[in-house]
N, C-alpha and C positions, 0 to 999 in steps of 0.2 A: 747017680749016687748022691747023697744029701751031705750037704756038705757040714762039717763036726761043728761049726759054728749054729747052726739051725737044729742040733741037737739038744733036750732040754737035758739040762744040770741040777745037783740039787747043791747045795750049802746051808751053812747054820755060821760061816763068818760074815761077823759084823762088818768089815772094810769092804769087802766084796760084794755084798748086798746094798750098801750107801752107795760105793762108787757107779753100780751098776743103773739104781735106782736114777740116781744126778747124771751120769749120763745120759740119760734119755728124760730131762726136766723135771724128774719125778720129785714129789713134797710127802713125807710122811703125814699119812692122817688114818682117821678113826670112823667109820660108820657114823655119823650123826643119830643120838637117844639109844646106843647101845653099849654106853658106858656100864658101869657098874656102881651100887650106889656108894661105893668109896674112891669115887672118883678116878677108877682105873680106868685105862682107856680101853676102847670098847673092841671093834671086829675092826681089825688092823686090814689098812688098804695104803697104796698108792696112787695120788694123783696127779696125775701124767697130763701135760698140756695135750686139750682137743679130746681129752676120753669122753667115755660115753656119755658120762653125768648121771647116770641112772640114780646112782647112791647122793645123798648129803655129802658132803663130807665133811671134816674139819681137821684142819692141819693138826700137829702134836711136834712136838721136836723128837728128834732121833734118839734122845735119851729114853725119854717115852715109850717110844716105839719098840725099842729093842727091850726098855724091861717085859714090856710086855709079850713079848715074841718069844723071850727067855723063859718065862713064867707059865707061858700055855707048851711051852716044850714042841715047838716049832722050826720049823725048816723051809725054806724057798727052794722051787722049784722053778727053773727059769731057763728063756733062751736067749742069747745073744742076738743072735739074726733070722730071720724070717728064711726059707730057702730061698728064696730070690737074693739074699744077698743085704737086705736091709732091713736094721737093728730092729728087733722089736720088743715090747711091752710083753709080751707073753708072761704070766706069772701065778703060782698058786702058793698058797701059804698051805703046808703038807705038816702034818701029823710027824715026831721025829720016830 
């Protein structure tokens, strides 16, 4: 049986998503050239020390980040631990 911690979660609070985020080294950032052209920041991500890299990214502060997150009327979906028992990165940014 899986244990409730390796279950994904969903929230839209701001304390619980930062703390979750820093918990696991994470830096609010932005897709790099997918801003908007009023300077809104663009496809919100997390960058997690050792991820994949695939994306640019660029850091943004948390103010940022959450208007942003507010604004497209978003929700995180996430999981604490991996079933084996250690924390993971697991996360999507979900439609509210």
């Amino acid at each position: 049986m899986a244990n409730d911690a390796s279950e994904a979660r969903t929230t839209t609070d701001h304390d619980t998503i930062r703390e979750w985020a820093e918990a696991r080294g994470g830096v609010p950032a932005t897709v790099a050239g997918t801003e908007s052209g009023g300077g809104e920041a663009g496809i919100l991500r997390f960058d997690f020390p050792g991820g994949a890299g695939e994306d640019q990214l660029e850091h943004i502060d948390w103010d940022e980040w959450f208007d942003k997150f507010e604004k497209k009327n978003l929700a995180l979906l996430y999981q604490d631990e991996k079933s084996d028992g250690e924390g993971s990165t697991f996360l999507k940014l979900v439609t509210r």
